[in-house]
C-alpha positions as CSV (number, residue, x, y, z in Angstrom):
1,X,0.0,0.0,0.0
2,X,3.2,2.5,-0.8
3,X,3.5,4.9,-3.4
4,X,6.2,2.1,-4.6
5,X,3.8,-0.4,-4.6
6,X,1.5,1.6,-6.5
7,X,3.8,1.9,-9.5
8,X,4.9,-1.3,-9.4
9,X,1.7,-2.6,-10.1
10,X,1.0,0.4,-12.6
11,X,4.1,-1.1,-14.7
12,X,3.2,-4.4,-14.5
13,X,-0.3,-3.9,-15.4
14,X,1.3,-2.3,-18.6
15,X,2.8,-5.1,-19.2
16,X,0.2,-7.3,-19.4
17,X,0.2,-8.8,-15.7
18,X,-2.8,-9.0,-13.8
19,X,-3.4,-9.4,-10.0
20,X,-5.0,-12.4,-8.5
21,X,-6.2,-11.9,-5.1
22,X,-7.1,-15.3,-4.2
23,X,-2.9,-16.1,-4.3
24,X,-1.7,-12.6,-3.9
25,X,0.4,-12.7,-6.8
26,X,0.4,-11.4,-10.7
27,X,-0.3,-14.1,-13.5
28,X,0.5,-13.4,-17.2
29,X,-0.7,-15.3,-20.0
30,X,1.8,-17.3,-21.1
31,X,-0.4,-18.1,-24.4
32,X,-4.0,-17.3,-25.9
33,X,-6.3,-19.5,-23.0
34,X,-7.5,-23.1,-24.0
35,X,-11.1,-21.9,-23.0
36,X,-12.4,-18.8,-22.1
37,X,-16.2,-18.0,-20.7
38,X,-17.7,-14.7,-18.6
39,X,-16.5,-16.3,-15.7
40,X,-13.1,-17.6,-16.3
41,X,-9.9,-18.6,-18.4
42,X,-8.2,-21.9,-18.3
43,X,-5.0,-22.1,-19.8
44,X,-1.1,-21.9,-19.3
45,X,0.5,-19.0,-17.3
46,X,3.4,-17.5,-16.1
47,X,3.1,-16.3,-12.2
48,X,5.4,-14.8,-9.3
49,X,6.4,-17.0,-6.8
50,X,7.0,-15.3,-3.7
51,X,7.7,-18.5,-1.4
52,X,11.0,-20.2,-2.4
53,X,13.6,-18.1,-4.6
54,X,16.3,-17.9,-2.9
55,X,17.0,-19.1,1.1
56,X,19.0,-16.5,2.8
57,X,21.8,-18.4,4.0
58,X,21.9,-16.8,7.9
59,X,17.9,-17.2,8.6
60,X,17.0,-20.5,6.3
61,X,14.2,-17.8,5.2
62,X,12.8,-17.7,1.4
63,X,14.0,-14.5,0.0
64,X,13.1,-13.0,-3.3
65,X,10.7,-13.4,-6.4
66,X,11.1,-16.2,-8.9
67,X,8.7,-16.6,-12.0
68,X,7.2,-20.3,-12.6
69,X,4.5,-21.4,-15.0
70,X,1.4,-22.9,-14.3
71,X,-0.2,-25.4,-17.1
72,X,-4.2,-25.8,-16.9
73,X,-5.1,-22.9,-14.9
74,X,-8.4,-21.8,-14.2
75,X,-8.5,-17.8,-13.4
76,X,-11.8,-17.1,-12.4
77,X,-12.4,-13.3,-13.2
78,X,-14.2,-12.7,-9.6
79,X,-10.6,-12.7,-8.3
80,X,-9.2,-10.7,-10.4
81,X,-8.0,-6.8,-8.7
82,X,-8.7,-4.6,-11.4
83,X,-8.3,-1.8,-9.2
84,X,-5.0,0.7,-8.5
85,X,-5.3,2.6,-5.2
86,X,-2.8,5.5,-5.3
């Protein structure tokens, strides 16, 4: 909820990324979906992982982003944040 944050998500939501606020993390297509309805898209997509990129070596903690793609998705549009807060 920073001003940081807020362009971060401006940028990425140039780029084509969209939020998903059921995982709290930003999916992108990674090609056109298999099927697509009012309600959803399944398909393949590419998504930040937030959990495991790289243990910090002093803590044992996850540090970092990493991207990873998920195949047969089902975005439902409902959680989809279409919002920016400034």
């Amino acid at each position: 909820n920073t001003y940081q944050q807020y362009l971060a998500a401006k940028e990425l939501k140039k780029q084509s990324w969209r939020y998903h606020r059921k995982y709290n993390t930003w999916f992108q297509r990674h090609d056109e979906p298999k099927v697509a309805t009012d309600e959803y898209e399944q398909g393949t997509y590419v998504y930040f992982d937030f959990h495991v990129a790289n243990d910090d070596l002093r803590t044992g903690q996850p540090q970092g982003w990493c991207q990873r793609i998920k195949t047969d998705f089902t975005f439902e549009y409902n959680y989809l944040e279409d919002e920016l807060n400034a």
